[in-house]
N, C-alpha and C positions, 0 to 999 in steps of 0.2 A: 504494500500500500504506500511505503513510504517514497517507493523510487518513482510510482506513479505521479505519485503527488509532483515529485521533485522534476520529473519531467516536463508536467504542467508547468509548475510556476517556472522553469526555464525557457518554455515557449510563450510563457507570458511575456518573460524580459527581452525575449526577441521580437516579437509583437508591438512592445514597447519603443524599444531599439529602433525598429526600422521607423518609427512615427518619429521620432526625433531625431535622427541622423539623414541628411541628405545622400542620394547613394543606394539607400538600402533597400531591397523590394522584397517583399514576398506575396504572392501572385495570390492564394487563396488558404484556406486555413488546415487542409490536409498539408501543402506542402511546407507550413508552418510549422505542422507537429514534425513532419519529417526531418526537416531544418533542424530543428532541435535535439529531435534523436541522433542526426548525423551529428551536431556540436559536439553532443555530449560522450560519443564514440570515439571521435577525434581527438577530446579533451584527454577519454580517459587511456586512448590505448598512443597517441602519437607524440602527444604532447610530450609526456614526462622522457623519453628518448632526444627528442627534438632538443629540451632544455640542458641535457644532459652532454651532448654533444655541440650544444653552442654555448657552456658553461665559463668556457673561459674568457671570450670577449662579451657576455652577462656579467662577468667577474669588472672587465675591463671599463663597462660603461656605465657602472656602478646600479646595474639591473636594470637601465633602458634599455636593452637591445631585447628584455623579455617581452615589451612593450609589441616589437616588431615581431616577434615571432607571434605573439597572440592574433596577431591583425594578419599576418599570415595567415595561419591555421583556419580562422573567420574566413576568409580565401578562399581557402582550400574547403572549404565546409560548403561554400557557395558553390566554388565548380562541382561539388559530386552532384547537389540537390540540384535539377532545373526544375525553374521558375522562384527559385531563392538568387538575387541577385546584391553583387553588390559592383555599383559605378569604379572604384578606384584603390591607391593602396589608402589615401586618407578617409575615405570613407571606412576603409575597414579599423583602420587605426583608431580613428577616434567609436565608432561601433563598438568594438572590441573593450575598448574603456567603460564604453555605456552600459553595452552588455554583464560589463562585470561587476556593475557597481548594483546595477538593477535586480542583476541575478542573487546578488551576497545579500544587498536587502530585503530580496523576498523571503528568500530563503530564512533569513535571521526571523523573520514575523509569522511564517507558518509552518517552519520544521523546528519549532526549538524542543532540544530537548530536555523531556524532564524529569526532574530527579526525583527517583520512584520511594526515596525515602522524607520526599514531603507531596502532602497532597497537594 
């Protein structure tokens, strides 16, 4: 239940996302869910290799360059879904931001968890 949830309010933030960033489209609301499944695939299986292997100039630019590979990867998440689009690399960059800040807040307000030793 909870990943379902958490997929939701990640298609929400991308919902969001694309309303407030110039650039970003998504065509209708299946490919919205889909958008979001592929983020969060990308997120969970490419990312932490990606990071890992661009660690030392992350190291170098005092963790901007994570900035760039996020807005990558948002990219990349665009070319696999068609009719998930996005205009440019700034579009994805500043997206990428949005998306993650929309994403962290949702999630803080409808997945907290709680501690099963107070009611």
């Amino acid at each position: 239940m909870k990943l379902l949830l958490s997929w939701l309010l990640n298609a929400l933030a991308l919902f969001l996302t694309a309303k407030l960033i110039p650039g970003i489209t998504v065509t209708s609301l299946p490919i919205l869910l889909i958008a979001a499944l592929v983020i969060g695939l990308v997120n969970a299986f490419i990312k932490p290799i990606v990071h890992l292997i661009a660690l030392p100039i992350t190291i170098l630019t005092i963790g901007l360059f994570a900035l760039v590979i996020n807005a990558a990867l948002l990219g990349l998440s665009a070319w696999l879904v068609p009719g998930f689009g996005i205009a440019g690399f700034w579009s994805a960059f500043f997206g990428a931001i949005v998306l993650s800040i929309i994403s962290t807040l949702l999630h803080a307000v409808f997945l907290k968890d709680k501690d099963p030793t107070h009611p």
